[in-house]
NUKOL-955037 format. One record per atom (N, C-alpha, C): x, z, y; residue in three letters. Coordinates in steps of 0.02 Angstrom, whole numbers, plus 50000, padded with zeros to 5 digits. Example, Ala and Ser with C-alpha at 12.3 -4.5 7.8 and 13.67 -1.06 7.14 Angstrom:
% residues 2
506605039049716ala
506155039049775ala
506605039049835ala
506425035449888ser
506845035749947ser
506455039450002ser
END
This chain:
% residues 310
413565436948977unk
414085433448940unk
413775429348884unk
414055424648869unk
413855418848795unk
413815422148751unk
413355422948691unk
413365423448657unk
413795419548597unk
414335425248556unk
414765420148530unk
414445416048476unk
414585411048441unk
414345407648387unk
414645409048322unk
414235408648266unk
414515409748199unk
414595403648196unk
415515403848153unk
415795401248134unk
416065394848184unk
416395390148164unk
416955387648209unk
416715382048250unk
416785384148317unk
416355376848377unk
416805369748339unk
416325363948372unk
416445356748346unk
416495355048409unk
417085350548431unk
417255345948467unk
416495343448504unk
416065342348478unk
415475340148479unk
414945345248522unk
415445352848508unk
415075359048558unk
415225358648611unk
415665355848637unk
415905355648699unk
415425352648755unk
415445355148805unk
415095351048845unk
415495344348882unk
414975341048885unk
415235333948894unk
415695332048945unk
415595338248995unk
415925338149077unk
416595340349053unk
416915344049015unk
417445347748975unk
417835340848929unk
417415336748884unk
417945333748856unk
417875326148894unk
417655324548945unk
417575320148987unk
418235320149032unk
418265327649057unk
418905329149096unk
419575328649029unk
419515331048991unk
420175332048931unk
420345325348943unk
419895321848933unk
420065313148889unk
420325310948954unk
420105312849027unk
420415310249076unk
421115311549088unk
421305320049081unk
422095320849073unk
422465319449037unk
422055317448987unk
422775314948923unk
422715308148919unk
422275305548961unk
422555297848967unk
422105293648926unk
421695297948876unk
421375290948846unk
420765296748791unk
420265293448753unk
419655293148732unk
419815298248662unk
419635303948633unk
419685308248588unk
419445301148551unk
419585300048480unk
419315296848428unk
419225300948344unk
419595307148354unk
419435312248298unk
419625317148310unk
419285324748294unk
419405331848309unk
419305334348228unk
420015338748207unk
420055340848157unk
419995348448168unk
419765353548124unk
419825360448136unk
420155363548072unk
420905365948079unk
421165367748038unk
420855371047994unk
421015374947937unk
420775379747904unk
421085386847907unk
420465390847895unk
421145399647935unk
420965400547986unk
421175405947991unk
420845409348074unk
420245413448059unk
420235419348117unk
419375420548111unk
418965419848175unk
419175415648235unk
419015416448271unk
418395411648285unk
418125412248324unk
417345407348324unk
417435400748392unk
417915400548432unk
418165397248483unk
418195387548432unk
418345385048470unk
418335375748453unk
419355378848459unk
419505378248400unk
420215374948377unk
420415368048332unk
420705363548374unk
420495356548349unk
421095353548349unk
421275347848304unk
421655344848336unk
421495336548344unk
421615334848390unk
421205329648439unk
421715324748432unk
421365316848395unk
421825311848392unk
421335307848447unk
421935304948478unk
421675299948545unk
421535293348511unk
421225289948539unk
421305281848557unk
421935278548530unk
422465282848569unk
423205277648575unk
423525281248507unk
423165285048472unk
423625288448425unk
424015294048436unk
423945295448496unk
424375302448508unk
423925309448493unk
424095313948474unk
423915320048450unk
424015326548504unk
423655329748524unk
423515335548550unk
423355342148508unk
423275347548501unk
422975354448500unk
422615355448561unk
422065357448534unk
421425362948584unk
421135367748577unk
421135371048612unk
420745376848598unk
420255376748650unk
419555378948657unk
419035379848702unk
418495382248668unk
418215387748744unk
417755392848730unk
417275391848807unk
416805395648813unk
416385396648866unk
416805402848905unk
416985400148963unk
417585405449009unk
417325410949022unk
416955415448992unk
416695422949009unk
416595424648921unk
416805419748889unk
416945422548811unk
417655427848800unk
417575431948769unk
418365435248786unk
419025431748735unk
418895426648698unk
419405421048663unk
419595416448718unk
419155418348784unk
419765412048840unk
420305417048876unk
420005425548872unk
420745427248916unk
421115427348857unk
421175426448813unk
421625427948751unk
422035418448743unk
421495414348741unk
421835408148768unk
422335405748830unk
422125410548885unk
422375407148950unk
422935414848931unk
423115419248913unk
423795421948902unk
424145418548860unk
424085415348802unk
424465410348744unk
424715407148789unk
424355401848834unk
424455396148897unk
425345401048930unk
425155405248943unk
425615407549001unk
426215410648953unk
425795412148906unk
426635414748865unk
427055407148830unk
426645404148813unk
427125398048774unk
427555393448832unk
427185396848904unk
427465391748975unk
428155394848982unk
428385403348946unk
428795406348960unk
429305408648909unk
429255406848861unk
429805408148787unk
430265405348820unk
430715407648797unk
431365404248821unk
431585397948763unk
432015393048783unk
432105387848740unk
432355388948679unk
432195385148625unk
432185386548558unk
432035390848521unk
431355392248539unk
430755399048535unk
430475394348463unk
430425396948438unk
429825393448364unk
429085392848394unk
428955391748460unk
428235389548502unk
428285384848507unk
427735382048514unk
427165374248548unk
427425375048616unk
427295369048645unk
427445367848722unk
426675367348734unk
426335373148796unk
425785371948833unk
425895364448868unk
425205360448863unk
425125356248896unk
424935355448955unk
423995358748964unk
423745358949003unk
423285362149005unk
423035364749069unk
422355369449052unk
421865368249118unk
421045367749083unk
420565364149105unk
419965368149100unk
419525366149145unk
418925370849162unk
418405366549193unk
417825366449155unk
417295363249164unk
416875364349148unk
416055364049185unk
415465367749150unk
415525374149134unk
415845379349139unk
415805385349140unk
416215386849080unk
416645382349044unk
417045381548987unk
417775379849020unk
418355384548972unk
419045382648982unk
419285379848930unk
419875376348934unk
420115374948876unk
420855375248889unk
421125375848832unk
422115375548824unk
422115370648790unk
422645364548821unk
422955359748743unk
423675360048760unk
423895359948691unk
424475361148655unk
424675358048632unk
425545356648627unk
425815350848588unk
425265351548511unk
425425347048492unk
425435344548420unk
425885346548372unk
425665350348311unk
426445350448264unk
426125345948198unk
426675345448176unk
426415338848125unk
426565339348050unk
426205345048022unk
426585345947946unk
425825352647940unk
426065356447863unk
425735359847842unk
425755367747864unk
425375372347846unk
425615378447839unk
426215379047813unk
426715384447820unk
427105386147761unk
426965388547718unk
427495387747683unk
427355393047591unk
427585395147598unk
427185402847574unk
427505409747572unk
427655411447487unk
427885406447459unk
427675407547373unk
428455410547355unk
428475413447321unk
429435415847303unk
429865410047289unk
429545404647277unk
429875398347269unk
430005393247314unk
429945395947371unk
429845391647456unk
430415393947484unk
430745390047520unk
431205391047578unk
431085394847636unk
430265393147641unk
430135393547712unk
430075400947707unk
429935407147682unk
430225413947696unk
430875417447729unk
431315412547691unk
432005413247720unk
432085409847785unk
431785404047798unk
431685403047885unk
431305407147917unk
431035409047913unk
430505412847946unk
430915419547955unk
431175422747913unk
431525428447929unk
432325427147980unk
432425422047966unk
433045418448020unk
432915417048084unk
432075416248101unk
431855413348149unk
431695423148174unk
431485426748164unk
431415431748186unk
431835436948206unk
432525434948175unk
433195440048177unk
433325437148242unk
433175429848253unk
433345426448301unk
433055426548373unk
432325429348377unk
432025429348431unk
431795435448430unk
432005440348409unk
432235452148425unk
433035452348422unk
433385447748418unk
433915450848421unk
434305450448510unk
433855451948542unk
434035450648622unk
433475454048646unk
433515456648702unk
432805457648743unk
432535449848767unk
431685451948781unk
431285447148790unk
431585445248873unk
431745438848909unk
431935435948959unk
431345436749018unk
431505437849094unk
431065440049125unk
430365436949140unk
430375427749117unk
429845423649136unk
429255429449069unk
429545428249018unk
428965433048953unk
428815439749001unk
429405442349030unk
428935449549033unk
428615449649086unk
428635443149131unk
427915444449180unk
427315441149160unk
427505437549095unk
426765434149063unk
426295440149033unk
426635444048994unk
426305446548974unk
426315455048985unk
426645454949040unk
426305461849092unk
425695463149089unk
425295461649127unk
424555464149125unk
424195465949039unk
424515462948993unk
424225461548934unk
424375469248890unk
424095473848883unk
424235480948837unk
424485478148768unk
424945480848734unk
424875480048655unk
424715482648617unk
424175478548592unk
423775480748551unk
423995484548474unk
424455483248456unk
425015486748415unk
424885493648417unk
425175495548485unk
425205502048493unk
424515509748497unk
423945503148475unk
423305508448462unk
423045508148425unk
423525504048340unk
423115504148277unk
423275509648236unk
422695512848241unk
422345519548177unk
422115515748123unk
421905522848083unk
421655522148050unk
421525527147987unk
421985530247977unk
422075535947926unk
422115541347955unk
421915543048012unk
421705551248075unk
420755549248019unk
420625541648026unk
419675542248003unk
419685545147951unk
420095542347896unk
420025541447813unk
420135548147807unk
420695551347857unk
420765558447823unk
420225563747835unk
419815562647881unk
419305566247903unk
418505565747854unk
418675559647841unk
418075556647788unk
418445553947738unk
418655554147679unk
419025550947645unk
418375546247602unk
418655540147612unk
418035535747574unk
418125534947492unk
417525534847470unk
417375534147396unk
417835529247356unk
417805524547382unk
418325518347342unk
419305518447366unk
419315522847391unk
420245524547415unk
420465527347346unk
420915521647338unk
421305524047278unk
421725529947264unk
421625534347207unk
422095542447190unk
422455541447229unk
423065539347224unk
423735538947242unk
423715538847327unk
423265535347350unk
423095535247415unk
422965541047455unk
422405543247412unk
421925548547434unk
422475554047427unk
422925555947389unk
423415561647383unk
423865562247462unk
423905556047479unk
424525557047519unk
424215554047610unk
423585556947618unk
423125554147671unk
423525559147718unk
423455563047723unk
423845569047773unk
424515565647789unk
425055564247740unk
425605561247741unk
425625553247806unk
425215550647770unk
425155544447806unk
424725545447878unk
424435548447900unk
423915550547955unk
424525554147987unk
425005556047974unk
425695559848026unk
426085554148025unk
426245549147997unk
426775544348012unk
426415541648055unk
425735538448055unk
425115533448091unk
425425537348174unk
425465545148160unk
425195548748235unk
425735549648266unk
426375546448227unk
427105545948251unk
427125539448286unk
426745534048279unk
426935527048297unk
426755526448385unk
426365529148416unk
426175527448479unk
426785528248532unk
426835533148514unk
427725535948529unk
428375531248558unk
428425527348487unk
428675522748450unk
428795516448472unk
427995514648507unk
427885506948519unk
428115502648560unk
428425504648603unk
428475502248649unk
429275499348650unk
429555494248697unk
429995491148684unk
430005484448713unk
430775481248725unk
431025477048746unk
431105467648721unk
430655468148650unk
430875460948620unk
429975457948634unk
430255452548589unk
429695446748608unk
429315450148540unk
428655449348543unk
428315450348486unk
427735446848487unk
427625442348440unk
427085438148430unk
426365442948403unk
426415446548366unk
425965448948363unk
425445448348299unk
425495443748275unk
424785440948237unk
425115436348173unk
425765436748159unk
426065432948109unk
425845431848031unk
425595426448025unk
425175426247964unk
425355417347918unk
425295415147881unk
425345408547863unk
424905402147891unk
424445405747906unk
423925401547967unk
423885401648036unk
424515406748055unk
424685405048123unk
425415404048131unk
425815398248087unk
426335394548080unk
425985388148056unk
426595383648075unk
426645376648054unk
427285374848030unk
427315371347965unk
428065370047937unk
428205361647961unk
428355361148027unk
428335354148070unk
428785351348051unk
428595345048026unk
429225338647988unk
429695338948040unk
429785340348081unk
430335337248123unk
430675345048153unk
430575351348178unk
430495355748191unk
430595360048147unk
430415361048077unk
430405367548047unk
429885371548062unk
429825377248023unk
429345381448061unk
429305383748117unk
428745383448143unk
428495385648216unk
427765391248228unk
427905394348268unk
427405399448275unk
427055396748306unk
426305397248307unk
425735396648329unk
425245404448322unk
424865402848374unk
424315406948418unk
424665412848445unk
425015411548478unk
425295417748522unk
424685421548561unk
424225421748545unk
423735425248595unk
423625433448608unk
423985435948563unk
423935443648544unk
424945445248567unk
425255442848591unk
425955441248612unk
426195444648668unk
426475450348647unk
426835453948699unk
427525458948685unk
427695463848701unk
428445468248698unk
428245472648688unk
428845474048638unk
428895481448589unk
429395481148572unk
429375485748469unk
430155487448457unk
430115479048420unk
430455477348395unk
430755472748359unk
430645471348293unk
430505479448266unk
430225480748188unk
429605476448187unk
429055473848237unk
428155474148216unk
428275467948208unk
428325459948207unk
428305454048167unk
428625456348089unk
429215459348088unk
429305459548033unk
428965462647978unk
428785469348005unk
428275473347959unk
427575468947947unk
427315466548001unk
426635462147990unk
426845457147943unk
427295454247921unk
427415448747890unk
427485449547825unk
427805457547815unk
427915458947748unk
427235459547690unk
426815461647706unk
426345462347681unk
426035455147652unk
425955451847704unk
425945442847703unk
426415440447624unk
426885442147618unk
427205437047559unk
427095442247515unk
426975449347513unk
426735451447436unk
425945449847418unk
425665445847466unk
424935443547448unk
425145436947434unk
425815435247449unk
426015425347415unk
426285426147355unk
426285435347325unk
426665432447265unk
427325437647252unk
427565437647297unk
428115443647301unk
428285449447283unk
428575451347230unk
428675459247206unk
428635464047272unk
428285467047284unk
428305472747331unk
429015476547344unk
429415477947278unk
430025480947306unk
430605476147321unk
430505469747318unk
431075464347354unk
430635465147434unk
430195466147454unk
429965463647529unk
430205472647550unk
429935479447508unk
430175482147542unk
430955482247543unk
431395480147501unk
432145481347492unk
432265478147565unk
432025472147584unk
431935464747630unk
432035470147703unk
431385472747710unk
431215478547759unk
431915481847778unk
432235483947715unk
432725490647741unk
433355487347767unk
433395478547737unk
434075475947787unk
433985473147823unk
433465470747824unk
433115464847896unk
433565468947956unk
433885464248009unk
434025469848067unk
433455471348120unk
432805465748102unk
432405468348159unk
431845475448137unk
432065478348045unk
431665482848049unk
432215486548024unk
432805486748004unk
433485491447985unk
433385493448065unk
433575490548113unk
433935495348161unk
433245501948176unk
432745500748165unk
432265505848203unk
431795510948127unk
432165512748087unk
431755514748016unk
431325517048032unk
431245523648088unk
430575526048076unk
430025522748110unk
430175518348165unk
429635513548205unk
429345508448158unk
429925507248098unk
429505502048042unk
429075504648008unk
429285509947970unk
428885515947928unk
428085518147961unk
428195519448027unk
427805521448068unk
427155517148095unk
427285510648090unk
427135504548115unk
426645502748050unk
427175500547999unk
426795500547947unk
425915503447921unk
426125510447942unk
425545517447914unk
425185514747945unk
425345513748018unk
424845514448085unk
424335507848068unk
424675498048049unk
424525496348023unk
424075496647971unk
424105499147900unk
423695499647857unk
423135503747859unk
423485509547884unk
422695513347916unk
422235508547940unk
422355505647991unk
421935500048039unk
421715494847998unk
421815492447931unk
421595487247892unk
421285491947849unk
421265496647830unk
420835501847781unk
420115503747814unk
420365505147888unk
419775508747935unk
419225499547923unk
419715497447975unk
419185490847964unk
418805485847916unk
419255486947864unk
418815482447801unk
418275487047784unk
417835492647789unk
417435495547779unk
416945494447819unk
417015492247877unk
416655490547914unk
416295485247907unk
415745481847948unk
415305476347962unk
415575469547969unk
415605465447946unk
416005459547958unk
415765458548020unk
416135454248064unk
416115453348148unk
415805445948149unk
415175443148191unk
414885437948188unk
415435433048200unk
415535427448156unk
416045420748164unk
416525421548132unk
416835427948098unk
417245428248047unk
417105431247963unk
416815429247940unk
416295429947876unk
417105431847837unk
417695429447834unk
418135431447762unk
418765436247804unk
418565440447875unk
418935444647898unk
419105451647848unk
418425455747828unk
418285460947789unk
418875459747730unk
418665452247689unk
418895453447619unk
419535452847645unk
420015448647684unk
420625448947691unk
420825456347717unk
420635459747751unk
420775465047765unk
420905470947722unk
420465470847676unk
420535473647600unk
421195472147549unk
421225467947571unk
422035464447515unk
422445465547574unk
422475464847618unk
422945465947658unk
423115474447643unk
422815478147662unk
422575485847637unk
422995491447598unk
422855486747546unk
423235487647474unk
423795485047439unk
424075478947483unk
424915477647495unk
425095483747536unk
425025481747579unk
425065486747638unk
425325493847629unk
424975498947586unk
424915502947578unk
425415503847503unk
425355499147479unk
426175501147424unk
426695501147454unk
426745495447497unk
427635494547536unk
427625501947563unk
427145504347586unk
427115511547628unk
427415516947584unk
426975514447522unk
427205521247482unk
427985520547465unk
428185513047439unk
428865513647442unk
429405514147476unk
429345513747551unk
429655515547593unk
429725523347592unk
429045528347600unk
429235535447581unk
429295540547518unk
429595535247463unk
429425538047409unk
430105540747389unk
END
């Protein structure tokens, strides 16, 4: 298998047989490749202005890299949302030189703000009441059949409690047993009928001038309870800024984490454990600022926890 590369491929990594073919399906000559900012993945994420001015998304890796089966499932899940999904429309998908690639509509605006002074929180939670409040439609659940969720096997506080590490804060360290039984309640738990993106973060949305917010990188995208975008997200706006007890108050009426309390609660632990276990660890070659985000993630994380069982 390829060895992956540190830090983010250039349009320019591609092999020539790969964007030779691109430029042939979309009709005309790449003339600039931008690479957002965010992410930790080491794959070419670009966005590709043509010749004629039209705009694409790409993603491409060397096809025995494991970021192309994670690409070519995004491909098949965004082929299958049902209409008026907050997804990109797959374009096309291409294979050349021993390299695949996905391109993707174009969205045309910024990240959102997650700041207490932004709108876009309150869309974002509208957009999610909106796509769990139904089961996922049958084209999604044969996309992402084969695909396990990964949700349902994050630890993390079964380690800490066995080794409790030097830098875990009192308050933490008191209630490790506590949280290592909610963590060992979630597997149980996981499983379920809605759409779940999986990976919801401010750098995998776009606040599209024309569109509103839209989800991007469905690659981690499959079915469960309804509670796991929302809980992943919460953590997200008390690192934008957010009093911890408005996101957990947020938590207890949201209906996609009200209807299931202990799968949120549960979800949560199982969560932060898994960002505690891992920020201790080795940073992973191509994502150099995974660790430190994982650490702040950690320690939001782990208050909403406490205030949920306090």
């Amino acid at each position: 298998m390829s060895t992956p590369p540190v830090g983010r491929l250039r349009w320019t990594d591609v092999p020539i047989l790969l964007r030779n073919r691109l430029e042939t399906a979309l009709g005309a000559a790449v003339t600039d490749a931008v690479t957002p900012a965010g992410g930790f993945g080491h794959q070419l994420a670009a966005a590709l202005t043509l010749a004629d001015s039209r705009r694409f998304f790409v993603k491409a890796s060397p096809t025995d890299d494991p970021l192309t089966a994670a690409n070519l499932h995004e491909g098949a899940v965004l082929g299958s949302l049902p209409a008026g999904a907050p997804a990109p429309d797959v374009v096309g998908i291409h294979h050349a030189a021993g390299w695949t690639a996905v391109v993707i509509a174009h969205l045309d605006g910024p990240h959102p703000d997650f700041s207490p002074d932004s709108s876009d929180p309150g869309q974002i939670w509208a957009l999610l009441d909106k796509l769990t409040s139904s089961p996922a439609p049958r084209p999604y659940m044969e996309a992402v059949a084969s695909t396990p969720s990964g949700a349902a096997g994050l630890h993390g506080w079964d380690q800490l409690l066995a080794d409790p590490p030097g830098d875990l804060e009192p308050a933490d360290r008191d209630r490790l047993r506590e949280f290592a039984e909610l963590e060992a309640a979630w597997p149980a738990l996981a499983h379920g009928d809605r759409i779940v993106h999986g990976d919801l973060r401010a750098d995998n949305m776009v606040h599209d001038r024309t569109q509103g917010v839209i989800f991007v990188d469905w690659a981690h995208a499959t079915t469960g309870p309804a509670c796991i975008d929302a809980v992943s997200l919460a953590p997200q706006l008390v690192l934008a800024g957010h009093p911890p007890q408005d996101i957990a108050q947020l938590l207890n009426e949201h209906p996609a984490s009200a209807t299931s309390p202990l799968a949120a609660t549960a979800f949560l632990a199982a969560l932060t454990g898994h960002w505690h276990r891992n920020a201790r660890r080795p940073a992973p070659p191509g994502a150099p600022g995974l660790r430190a985000y994982q650490h702040r993630a950690a320690a939001v994380g782990t208050t909403l926890l406490r205030l949920r069982i306090s």
